[in-house]
C-alpha positions in Angstrom: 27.4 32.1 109.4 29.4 33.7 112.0 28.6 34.0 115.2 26.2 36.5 116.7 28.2 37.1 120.1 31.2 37.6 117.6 29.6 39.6 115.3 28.9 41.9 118.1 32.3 42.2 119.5 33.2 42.9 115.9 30.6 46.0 115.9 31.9 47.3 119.3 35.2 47.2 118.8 34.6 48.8 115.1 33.1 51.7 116.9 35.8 52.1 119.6 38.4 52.3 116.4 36.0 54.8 114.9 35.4 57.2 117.9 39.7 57.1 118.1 40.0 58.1 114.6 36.8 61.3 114.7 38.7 62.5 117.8 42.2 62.1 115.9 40.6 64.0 112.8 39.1 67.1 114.9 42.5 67.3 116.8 44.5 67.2 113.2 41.8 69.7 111.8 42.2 72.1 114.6 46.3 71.9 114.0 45.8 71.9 110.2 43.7 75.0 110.4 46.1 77.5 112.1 49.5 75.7 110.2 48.0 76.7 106.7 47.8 79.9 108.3 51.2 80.3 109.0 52.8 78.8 106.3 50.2 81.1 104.1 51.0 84.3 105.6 55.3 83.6 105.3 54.4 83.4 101.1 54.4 87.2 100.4 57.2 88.0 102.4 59.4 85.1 101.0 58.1 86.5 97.5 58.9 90.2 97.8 62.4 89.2 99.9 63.6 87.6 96.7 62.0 90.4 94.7 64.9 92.7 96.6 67.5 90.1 96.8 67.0 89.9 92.8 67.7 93.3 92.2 70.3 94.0 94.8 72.2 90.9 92.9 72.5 93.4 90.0 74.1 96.2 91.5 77.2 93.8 93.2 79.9 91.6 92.1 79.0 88.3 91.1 81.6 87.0 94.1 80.5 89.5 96.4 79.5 86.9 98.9 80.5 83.3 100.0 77.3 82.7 99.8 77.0 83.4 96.5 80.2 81.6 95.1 79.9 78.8 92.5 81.0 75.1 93.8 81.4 72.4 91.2 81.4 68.8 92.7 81.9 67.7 96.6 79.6 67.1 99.0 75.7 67.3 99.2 74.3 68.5 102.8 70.5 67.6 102.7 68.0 69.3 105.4 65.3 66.0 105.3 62.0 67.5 107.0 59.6 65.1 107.9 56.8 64.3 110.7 57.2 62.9 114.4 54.1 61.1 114.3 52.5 58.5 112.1 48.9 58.0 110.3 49.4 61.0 107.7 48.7 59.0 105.0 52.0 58.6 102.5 53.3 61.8 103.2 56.6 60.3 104.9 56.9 57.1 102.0 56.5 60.0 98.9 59.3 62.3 100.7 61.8 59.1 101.4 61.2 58.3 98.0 62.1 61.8 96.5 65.3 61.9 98.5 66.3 58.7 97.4 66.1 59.8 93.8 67.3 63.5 94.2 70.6 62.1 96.6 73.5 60.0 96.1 77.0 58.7 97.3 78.1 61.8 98.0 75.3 63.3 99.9 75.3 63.4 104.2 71.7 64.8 105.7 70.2 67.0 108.4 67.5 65.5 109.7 63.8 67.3 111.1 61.5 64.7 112.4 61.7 60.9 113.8 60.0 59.5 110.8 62.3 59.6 108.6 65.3 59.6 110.6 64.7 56.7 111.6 64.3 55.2 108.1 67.5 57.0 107.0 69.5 56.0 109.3 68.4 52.1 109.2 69.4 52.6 105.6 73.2 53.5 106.5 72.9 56.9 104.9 75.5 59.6 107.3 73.6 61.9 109.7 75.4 64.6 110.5 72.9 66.4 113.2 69.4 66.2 113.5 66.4 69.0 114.8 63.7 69.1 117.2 61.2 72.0 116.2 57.5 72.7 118.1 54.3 73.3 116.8 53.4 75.9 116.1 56.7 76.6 115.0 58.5 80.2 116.1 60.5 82.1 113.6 63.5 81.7 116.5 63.8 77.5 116.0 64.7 78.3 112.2 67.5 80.1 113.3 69.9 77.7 114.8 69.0 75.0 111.4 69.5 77.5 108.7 72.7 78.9 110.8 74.1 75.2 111.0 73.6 74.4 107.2 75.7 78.0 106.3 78.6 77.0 109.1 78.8 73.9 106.8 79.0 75.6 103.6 81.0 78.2 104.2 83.6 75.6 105.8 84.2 73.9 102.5 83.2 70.9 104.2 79.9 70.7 101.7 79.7 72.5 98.3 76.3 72.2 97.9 72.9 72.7 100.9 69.5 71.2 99.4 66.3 70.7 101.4 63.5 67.8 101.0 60.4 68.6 102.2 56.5 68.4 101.9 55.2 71.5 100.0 51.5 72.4 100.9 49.3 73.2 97.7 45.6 72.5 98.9 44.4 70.3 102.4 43.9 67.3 99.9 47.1 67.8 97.6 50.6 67.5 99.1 54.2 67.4 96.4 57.6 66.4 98.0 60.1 68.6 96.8 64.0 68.9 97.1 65.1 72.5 96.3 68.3 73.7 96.9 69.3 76.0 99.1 73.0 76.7 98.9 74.6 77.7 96.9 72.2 80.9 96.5 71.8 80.7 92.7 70.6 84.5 90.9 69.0 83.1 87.8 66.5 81.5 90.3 66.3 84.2 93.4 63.1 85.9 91.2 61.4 82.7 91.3 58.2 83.0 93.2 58.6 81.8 96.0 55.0 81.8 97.1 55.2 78.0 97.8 53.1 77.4 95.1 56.3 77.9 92.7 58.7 75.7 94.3 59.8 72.6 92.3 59.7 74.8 89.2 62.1 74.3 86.3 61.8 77.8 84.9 61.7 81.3 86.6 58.8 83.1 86.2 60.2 85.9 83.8 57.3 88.3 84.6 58.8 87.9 88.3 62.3 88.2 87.5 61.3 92.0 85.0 59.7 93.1 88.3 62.3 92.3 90.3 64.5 94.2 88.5 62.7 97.1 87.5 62.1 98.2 91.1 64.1 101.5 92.1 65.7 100.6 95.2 68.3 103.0 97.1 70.6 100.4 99.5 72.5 102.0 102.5 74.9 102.2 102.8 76.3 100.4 99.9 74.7 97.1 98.2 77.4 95.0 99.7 76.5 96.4 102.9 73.1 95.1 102.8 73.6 91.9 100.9 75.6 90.6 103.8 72.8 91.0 106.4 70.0 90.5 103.7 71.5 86.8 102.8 71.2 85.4 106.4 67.7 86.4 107.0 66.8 85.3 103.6 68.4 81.7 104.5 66.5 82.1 107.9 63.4 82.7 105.9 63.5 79.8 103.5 64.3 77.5 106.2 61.2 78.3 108.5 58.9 78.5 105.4 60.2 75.3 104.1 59.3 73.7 107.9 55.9 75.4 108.4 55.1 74.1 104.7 55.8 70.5 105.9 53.6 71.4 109.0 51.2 72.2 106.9 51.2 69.4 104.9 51.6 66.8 107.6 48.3 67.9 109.6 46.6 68.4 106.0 47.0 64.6 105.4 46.7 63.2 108.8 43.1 65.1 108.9 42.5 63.7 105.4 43.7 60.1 106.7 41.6 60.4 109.8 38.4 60.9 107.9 39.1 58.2 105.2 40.0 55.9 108.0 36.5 57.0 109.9 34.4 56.8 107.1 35.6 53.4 106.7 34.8 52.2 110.1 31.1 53.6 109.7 30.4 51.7 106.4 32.5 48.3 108.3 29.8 49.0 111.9 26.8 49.1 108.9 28.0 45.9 107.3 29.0 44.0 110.2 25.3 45.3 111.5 23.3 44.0 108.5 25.7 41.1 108.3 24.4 40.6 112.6 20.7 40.9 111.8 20.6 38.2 109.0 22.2 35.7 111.3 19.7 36.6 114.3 17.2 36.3 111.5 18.5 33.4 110.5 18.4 32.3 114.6 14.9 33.0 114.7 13.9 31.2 111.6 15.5 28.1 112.3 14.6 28.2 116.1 10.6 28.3 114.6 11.4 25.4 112.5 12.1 23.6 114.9 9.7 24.5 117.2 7.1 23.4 114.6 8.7 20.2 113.7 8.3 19.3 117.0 4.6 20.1 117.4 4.0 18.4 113.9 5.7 15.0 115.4 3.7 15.5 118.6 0.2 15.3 116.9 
């Protein structure tokens, strides 16, 4: 049976582990709390900004915009968002793990986040720049990503702009996705994009009749507004996309943090019992002995 002055250093240092993780959790639950905010209130704007870009798609040329031209083949640019910091559960692995299978050959990447920088670029994949963002994330540090990823496309450098990232469905439920984000595509502009939707194969059809029912009056002329609607609707999927993965990350790091506490609780109960059997144990045997050797001195 193990020792009792190990056992003990066992329970303490348990306990230290435990206190590190409960302070970790209510730090990640205070950070979780107002990023689900934030990416929750973006949803009905992103959802009726597509509801306008949807009809105003109707009323222009197909080629209207660069934005909006059709590229077969080339190069992939892909915006990879992912965490800074560690002990978020597999949020990091499942992303890596969707890029790798949504990316080939062909396909260069933005990166958002050390994590998976890092494991990108041990990999050999090309990095062409990579993004520092705070949080809680300002509309403004969108700006300068989004802008970056349109420069490349509308270089001809890159025919086609996707984004991997964590989208947030519920605190204990977070999917990897890789969406794409250029070129703008109309069949899939009415797809609600209430996070919820992303990922989807088909468009919501109910979405895409209201879309397109709406009476909308553009001044001064459709084109006129599609060329400044299309680069705050780029802006807009871009910061949604990172508050989502803010979301996400502090959704599962909480969720980790509490596993990993609840875990050390049950481990200072075991190692607890596990210490009082063997000073039982101590006891017993010490009281054996002490009457054996009162037996052998009668």
């Amino acid at each position: 049976m193990a020792n009792l002055r190990d056992i003990r250093r066992r329970i303490k240092s348990v306990k230290s582990t435990s206190q590190i993780t409960k302070a970790m959790q209510l730090v990640a639950a205070a950070k979780m709390k107002k990023a689900q905010d934030q990416a929750l209130a973006g949803r009905n704007y992103a959802d009726e900004l597509n509801k306008v870009l949807t009809n105003l798609k109707q009323n222009v040329d197909g080629d209207a915009h660069p934005l909006l031209e059709k590229r077969e083949g080339g190069k992939t640019l892909m915006l990879v968002i992912s965490t800074n910091k560690g002990l978020c559960g597999g949020l990091n692995t499942n992303l890596l793990k969707k890029v790798r299978e949504e990316s080939d050959e062909n396909t260069h990447y933005v990166t958002v986040g050390r994590k998976l920088r890092t494991s990108l670029a041990k990999s050999g994949a090309t990095l062409v720049a990579d993004f520092e963002v705070n949080d809680p994330l300002p509309f403004s540090e969108a700006r300068p990503i989004a802008k970056f990823l349109t420069d490349k496309f509308l270089s001809g450098e890159y025919n086609k702009v996707q984004v991997a990232f964590t989208n947030f469905v519920t605190t204990l439920r977070q999917d990897p996705w890789v969406t794409q984000l250029l070129t703008i595509e109309s069949d899939t502009l009415a797809e609600k994009r209430a996070y919820e939707g992303v990922g989807k194969d088909q468009v919501n059809e109910t979405d895409k009749e209201e879309a397109l029912a709406s009476d909308y009056i553009f001044e001064p002329s459709p084109e006129a507004v599609l060329d400044t609607l299309l680069p705050l609707y780029l802006n807009f999927q871009v910061y949604q996309m990172l508050v989502e993965s803010l979301a996400s990350e502090h959704s599962s790091r909480m969720v980790a943090m509490k596993s990993a506490t609840d875990n050390a609780e049950q481990m200072v109960k075991d190692l607890t019992l596990e210490y009082n059997k063997a000073r039982q144990a101590a006891i017993t045997s010490e009281l054996l002995e002490i009457t054996t050797a009162q037996k052998a001195m009668e």
